[in-house]
TORKOL-4160 file (C-alpha; in steps of 0.2 Angstrom, whole numbers, padded with zeros to 4 digits, m for minus):
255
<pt num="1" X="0055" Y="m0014" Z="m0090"/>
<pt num="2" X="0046" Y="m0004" Z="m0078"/>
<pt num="3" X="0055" Y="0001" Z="m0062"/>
<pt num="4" X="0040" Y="0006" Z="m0049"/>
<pt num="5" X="0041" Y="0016" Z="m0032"/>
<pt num="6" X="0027" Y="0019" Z="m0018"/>
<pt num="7" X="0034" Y="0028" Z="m0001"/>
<pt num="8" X="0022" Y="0025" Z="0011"/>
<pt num="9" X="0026" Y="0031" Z="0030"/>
<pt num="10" X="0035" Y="0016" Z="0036"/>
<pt num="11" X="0042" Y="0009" Z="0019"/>
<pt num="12" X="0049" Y="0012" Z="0003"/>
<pt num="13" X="0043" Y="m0004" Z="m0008"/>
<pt num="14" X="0051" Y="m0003" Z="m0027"/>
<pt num="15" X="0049" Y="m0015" Z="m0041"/>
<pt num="16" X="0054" Y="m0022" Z="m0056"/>
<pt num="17" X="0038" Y="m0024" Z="m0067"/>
<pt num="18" X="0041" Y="m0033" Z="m0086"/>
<pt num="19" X="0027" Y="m0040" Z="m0095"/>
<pt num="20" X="0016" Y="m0038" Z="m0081"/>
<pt num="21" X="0029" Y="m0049" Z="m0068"/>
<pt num="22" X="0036" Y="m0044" Z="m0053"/>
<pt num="23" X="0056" Y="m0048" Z="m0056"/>
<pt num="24" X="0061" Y="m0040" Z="m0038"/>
<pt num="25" X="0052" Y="m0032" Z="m0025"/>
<pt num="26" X="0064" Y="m0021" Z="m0011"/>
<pt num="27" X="0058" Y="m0012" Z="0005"/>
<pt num="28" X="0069" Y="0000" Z="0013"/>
<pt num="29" X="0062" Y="0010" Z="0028"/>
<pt num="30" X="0055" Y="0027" Z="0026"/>
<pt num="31" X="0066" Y="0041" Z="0032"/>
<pt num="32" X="0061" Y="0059" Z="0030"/>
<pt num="33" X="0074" Y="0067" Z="0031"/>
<pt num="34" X="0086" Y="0055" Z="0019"/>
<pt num="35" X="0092" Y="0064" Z="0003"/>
<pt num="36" X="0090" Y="0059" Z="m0017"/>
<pt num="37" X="0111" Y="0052" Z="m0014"/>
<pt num="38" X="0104" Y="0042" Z="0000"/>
<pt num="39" X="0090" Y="0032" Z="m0008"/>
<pt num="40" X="0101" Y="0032" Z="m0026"/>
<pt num="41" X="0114" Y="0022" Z="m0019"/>
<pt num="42" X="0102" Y="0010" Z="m0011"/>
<pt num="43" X="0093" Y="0007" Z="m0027"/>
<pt num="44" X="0107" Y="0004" Z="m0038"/>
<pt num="45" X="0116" Y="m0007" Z="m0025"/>
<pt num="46" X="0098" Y="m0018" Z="m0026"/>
<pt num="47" X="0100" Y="m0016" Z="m0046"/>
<pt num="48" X="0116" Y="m0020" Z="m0045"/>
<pt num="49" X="0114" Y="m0037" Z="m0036"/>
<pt num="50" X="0099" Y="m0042" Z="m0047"/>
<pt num="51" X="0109" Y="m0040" Z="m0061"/>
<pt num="52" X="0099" Y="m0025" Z="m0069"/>
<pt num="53" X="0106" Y="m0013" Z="m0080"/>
<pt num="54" X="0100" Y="0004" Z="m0077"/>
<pt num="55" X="0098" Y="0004" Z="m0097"/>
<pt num="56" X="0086" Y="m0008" Z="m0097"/>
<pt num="57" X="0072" Y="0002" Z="m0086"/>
<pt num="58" X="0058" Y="0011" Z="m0100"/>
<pt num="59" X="0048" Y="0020" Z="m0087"/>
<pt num="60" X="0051" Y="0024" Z="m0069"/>
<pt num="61" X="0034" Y="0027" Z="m0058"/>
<pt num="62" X="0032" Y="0035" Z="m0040"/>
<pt num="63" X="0020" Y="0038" Z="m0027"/>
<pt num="64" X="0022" Y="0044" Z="m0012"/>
<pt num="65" X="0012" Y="0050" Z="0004"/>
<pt num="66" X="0025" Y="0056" Z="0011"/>
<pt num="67" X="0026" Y="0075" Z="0004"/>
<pt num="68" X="0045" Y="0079" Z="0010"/>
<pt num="69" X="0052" Y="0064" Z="m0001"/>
<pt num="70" X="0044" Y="0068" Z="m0018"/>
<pt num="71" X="0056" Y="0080" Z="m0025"/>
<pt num="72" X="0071" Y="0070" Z="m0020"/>
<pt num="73" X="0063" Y="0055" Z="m0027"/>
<pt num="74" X="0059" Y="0065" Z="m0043"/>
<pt num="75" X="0076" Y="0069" Z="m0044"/>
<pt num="76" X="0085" Y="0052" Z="m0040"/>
<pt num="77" X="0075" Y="0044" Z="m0056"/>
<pt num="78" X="0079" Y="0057" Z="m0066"/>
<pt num="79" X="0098" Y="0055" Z="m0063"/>
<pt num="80" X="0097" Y="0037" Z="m0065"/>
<pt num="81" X="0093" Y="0038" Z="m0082"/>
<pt num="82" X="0082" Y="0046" Z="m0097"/>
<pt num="83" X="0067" Y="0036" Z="m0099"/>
<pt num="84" X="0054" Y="0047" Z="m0092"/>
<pt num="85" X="0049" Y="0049" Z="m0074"/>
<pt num="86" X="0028" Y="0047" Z="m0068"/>
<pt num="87" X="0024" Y="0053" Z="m0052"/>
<pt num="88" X="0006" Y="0047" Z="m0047"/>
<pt num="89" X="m0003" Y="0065" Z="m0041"/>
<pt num="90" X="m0018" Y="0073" Z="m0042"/>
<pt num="91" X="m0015" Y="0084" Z="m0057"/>
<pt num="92" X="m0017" Y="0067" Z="m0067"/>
<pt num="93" X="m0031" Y="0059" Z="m0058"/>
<pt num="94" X="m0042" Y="0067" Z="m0074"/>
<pt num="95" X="m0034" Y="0053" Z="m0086"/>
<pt num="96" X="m0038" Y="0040" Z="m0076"/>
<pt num="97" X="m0053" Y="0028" Z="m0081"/>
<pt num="98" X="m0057" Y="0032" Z="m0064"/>
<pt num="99" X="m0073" Y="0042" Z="m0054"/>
<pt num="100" X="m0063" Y="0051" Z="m0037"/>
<pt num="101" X="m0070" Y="0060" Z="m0025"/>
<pt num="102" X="m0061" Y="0074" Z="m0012"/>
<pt num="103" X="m0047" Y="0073" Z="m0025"/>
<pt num="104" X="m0035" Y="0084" Z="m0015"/>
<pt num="105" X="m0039" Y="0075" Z="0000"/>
<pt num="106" X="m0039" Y="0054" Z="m0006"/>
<pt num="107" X="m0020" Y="0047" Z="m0005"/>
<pt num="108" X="m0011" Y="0042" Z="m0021"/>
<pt num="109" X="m0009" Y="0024" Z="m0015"/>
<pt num="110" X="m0028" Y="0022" Z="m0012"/>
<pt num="111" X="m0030" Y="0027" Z="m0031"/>
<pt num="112" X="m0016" Y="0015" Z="m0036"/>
<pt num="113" X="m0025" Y="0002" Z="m0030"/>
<pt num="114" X="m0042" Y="0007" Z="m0037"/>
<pt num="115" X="m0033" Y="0008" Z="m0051"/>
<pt num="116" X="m0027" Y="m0009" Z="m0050"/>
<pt num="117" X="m0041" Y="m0017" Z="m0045"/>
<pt num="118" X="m0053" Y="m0009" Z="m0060"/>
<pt num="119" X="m0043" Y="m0012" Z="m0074"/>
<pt num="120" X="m0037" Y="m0032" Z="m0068"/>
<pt num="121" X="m0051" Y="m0037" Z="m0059"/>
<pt num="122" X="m0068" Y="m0026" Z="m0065"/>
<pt num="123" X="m0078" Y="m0031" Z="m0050"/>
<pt num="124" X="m0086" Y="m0023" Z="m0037"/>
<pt num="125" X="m0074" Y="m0022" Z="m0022"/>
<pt num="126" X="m0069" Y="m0016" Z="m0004"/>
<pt num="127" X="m0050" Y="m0015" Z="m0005"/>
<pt num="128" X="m0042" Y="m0017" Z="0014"/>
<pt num="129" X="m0025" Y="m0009" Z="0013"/>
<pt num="130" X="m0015" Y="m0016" Z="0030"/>
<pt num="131" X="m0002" Y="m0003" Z="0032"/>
<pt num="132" X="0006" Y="0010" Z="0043"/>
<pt num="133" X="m0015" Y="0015" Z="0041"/>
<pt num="134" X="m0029" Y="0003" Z="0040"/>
<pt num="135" X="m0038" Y="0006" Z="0024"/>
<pt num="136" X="m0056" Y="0001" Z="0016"/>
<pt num="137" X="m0058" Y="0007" Z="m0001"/>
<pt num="138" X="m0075" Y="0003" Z="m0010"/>
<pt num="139" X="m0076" Y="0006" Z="m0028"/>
<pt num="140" X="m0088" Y="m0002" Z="m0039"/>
<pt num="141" X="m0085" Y="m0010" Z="m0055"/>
<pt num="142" X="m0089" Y="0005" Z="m0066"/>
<pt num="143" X="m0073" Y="0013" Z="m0058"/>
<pt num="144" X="m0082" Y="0023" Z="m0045"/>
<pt num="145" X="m0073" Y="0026" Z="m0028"/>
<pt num="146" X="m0088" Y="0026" Z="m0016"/>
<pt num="147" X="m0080" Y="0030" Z="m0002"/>
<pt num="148" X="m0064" Y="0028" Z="0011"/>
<pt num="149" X="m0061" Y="0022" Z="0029"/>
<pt num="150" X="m0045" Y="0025" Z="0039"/>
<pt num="151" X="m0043" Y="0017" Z="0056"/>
<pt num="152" X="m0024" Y="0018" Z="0064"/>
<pt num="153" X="m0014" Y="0001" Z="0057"/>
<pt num="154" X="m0009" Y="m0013" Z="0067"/>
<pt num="155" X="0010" Y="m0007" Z="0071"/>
<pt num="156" X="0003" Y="0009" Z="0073"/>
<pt num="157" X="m0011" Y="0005" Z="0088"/>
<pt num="158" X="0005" Y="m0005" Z="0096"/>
<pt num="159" X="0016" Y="0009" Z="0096"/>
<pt num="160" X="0003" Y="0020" Z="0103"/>
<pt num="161" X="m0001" Y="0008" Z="0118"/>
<pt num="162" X="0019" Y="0005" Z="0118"/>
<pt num="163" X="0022" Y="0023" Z="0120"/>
<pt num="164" X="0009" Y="0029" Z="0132"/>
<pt num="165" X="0016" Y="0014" Z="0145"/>
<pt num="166" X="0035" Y="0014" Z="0148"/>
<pt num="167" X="0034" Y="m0003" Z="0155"/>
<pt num="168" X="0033" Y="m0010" Z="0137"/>
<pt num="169" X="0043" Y="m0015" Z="0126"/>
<pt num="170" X="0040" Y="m0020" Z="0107"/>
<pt num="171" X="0027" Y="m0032" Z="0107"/>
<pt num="172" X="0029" Y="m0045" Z="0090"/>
<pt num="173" X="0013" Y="m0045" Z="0079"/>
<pt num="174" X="0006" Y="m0064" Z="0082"/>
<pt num="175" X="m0009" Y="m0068" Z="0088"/>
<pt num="176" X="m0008" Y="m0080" Z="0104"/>
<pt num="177" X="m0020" Y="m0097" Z="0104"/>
<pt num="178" X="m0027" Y="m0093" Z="0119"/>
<pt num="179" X="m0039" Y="m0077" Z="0117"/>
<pt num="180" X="m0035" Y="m0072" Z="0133"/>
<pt num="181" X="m0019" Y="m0064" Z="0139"/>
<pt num="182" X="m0008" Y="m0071" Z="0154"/>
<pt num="183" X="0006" Y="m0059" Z="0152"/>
<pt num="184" X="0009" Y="m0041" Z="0147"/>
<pt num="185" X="0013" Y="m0047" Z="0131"/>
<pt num="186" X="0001" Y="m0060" Z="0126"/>
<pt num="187" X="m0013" Y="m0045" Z="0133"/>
<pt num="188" X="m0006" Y="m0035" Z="0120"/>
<pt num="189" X="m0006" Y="m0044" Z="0107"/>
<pt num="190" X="m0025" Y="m0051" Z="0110"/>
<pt num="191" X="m0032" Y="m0035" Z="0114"/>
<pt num="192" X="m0023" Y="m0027" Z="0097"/>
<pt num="193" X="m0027" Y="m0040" Z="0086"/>
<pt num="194" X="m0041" Y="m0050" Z="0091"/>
<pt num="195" X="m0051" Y="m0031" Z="0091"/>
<pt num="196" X="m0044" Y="m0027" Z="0074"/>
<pt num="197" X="m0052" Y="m0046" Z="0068"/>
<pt num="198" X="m0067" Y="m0039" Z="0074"/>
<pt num="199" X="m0066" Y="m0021" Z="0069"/>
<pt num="200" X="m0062" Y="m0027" Z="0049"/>
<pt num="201" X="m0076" Y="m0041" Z="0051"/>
<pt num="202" X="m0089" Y="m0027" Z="0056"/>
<pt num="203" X="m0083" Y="m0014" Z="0045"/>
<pt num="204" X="m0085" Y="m0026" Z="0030"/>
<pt num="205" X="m0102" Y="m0031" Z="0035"/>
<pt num="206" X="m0107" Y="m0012" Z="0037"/>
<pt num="207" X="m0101" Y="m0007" Z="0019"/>
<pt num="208" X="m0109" Y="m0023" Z="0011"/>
<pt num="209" X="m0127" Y="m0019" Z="0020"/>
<pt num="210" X="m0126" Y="m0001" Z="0012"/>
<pt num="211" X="m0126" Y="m0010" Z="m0005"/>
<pt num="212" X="m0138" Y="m0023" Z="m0016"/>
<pt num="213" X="m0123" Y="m0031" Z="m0028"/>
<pt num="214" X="m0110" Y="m0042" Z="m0021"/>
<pt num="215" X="m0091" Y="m0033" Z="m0016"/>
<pt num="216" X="m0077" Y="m0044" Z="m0019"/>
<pt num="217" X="m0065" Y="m0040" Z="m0004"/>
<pt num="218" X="m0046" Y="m0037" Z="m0010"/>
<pt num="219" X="m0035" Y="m0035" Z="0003"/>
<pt num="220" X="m0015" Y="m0031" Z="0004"/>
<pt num="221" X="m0003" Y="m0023" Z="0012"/>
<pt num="222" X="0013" Y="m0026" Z="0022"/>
<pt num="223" X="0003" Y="m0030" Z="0037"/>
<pt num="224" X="m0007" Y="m0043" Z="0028"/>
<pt num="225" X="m0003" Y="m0060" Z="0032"/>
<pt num="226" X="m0004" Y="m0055" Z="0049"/>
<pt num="227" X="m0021" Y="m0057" Z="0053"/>
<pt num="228" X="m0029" Y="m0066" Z="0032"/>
<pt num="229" X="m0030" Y="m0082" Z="0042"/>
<pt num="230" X="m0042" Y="m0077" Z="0054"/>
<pt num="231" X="m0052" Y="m0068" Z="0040"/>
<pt num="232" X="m0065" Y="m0077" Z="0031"/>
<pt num="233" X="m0072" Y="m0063" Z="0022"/>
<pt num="234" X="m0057" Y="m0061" Z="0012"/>
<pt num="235" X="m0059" Y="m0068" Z="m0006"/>
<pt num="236" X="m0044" Y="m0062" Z="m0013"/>
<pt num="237" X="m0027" Y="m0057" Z="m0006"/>
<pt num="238" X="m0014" Y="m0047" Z="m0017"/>
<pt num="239" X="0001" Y="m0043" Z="m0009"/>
<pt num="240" X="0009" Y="m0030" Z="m0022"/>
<pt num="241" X="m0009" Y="m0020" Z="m0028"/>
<pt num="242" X="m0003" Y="m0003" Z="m0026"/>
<pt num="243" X="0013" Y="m0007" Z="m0035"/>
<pt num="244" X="0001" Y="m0017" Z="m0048"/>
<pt num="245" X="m0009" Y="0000" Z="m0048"/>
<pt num="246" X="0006" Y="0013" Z="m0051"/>
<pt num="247" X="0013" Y="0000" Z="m0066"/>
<pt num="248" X="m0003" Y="0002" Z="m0077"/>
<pt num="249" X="0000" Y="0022" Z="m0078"/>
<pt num="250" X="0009" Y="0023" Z="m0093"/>
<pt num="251" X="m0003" Y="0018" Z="m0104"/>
<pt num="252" X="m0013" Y="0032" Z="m0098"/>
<pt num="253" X="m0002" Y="0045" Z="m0097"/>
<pt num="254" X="0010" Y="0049" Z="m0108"/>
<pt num="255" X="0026" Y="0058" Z="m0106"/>
């Protein structure tokens, strides 16, 4: 049984991978400043309800793109018991059946779900990453990562207008059935989303006109669902790719 970790800058998401199945899936928030104890006893407190025996866990797996909580992360799952620890970093990109460029600048959880996406899916593929970023990774089926695009993520281009105009309070992440506001809110919410529909439709088409073959597009991301629907270009939605990603390390690197 594989317990699997990816701290991203709004959410910790762990698993339980055995045999390839996701038992659980927890999300806590992302605090920088929050120490091993901290995260420890909200882990076990999950295994605890699920009725896992720290025991039972063969390999614990991390990534993180959130530099300040590695170490503490690194030394909770050591504490929690001795099967060895795996952090994704760029020191083993080299054993990955992968092809990375800008190593010491590409994010661990854009190579996860590379690595994912090679190894279960061998196609051709933009991976669209709807998280605290909005990420287009395009990596062809010999395992080549072509390239990366990064645009502000949906909660993120909120809280920027939210921020910038005091009159505004948290506006919900749904897309209205009129396509033209009537309220602050509903402005809101159709100017963010309807422009990221067309922002991720165009940038699609761009990427695909740069290439001959057919690109499967991927997409994931805790954001995901909230704009799939109104995405026809989407062929294939997976919700846990990075943590897919991070559970296939072990049979490259060995600890």
């Amino acid at each position: 049984m594989k317990l699997v970790i990816d701290i991203g800058n709004s959410n910790v998401v762990a698993g339980l991978n055995k045999d390839g199945e996701w038992l659980h899936i927890w999300r806590f928030k992302t605090d920088k400043n929050a120490k091993a104890l901290d995260y420890g006893i909200k882990l076990l407190n999950a295994l605890w309800d699920a009725g896992v025996n720290v025991g039972q866990i063969s390999y614990k797996i991390l990534s993180t793109v959130v530099p300040e909580l590695k170490a503490e992360f690194v030394k909770m799952l050591n504490n929690l018991n001795e099967a060895p620890t795996l952090v994704l970093e760029r020191e083993i990109f080299r054993d990955l059946n992968l092809i990375i460029p800008a190593t010491d600048e590409i994010g661990t959880d854009l190579v996860a779900n590379s690595l994912a996406v090679h190894n279960l899916y061998q196609t051709n593929a933009i991976i669209i990453d709807f998280g605290t970023a909005l990420t287009f990774t395009v990596i062809n089926k010999n395992g080549q990562i072509l390239g990366v695009n990064i645009a502000p993520g949906l909660k993120t281009a909120m809280n920027a207008l939210g921020d910038k105009t005091s009159q505004l309070d948290s506006v919900p992440l749904v897309l209205p059935d009129n396509p033209l506001g009537t309220n602050t809110e509903t402005a809101i919410q159709n100017g963010v989303l309807l422009g990221y529909i067309g922002l991720v439709s165009y940038m699609i088409e761009q990427i695909k006109n740069v290439y001959n073959e057919d690109y499967q597009v991927i997409v994931t991301g805790g954001l995901v669902n909230v704009l799939k629907d109104k995405l026809p270009q989407i062929d294939m939605v997976v919700p846990n790719l990075t943590l897919d990603g991070l559970a296939l390390l072990p049979q490259f690197i060995k600890s």
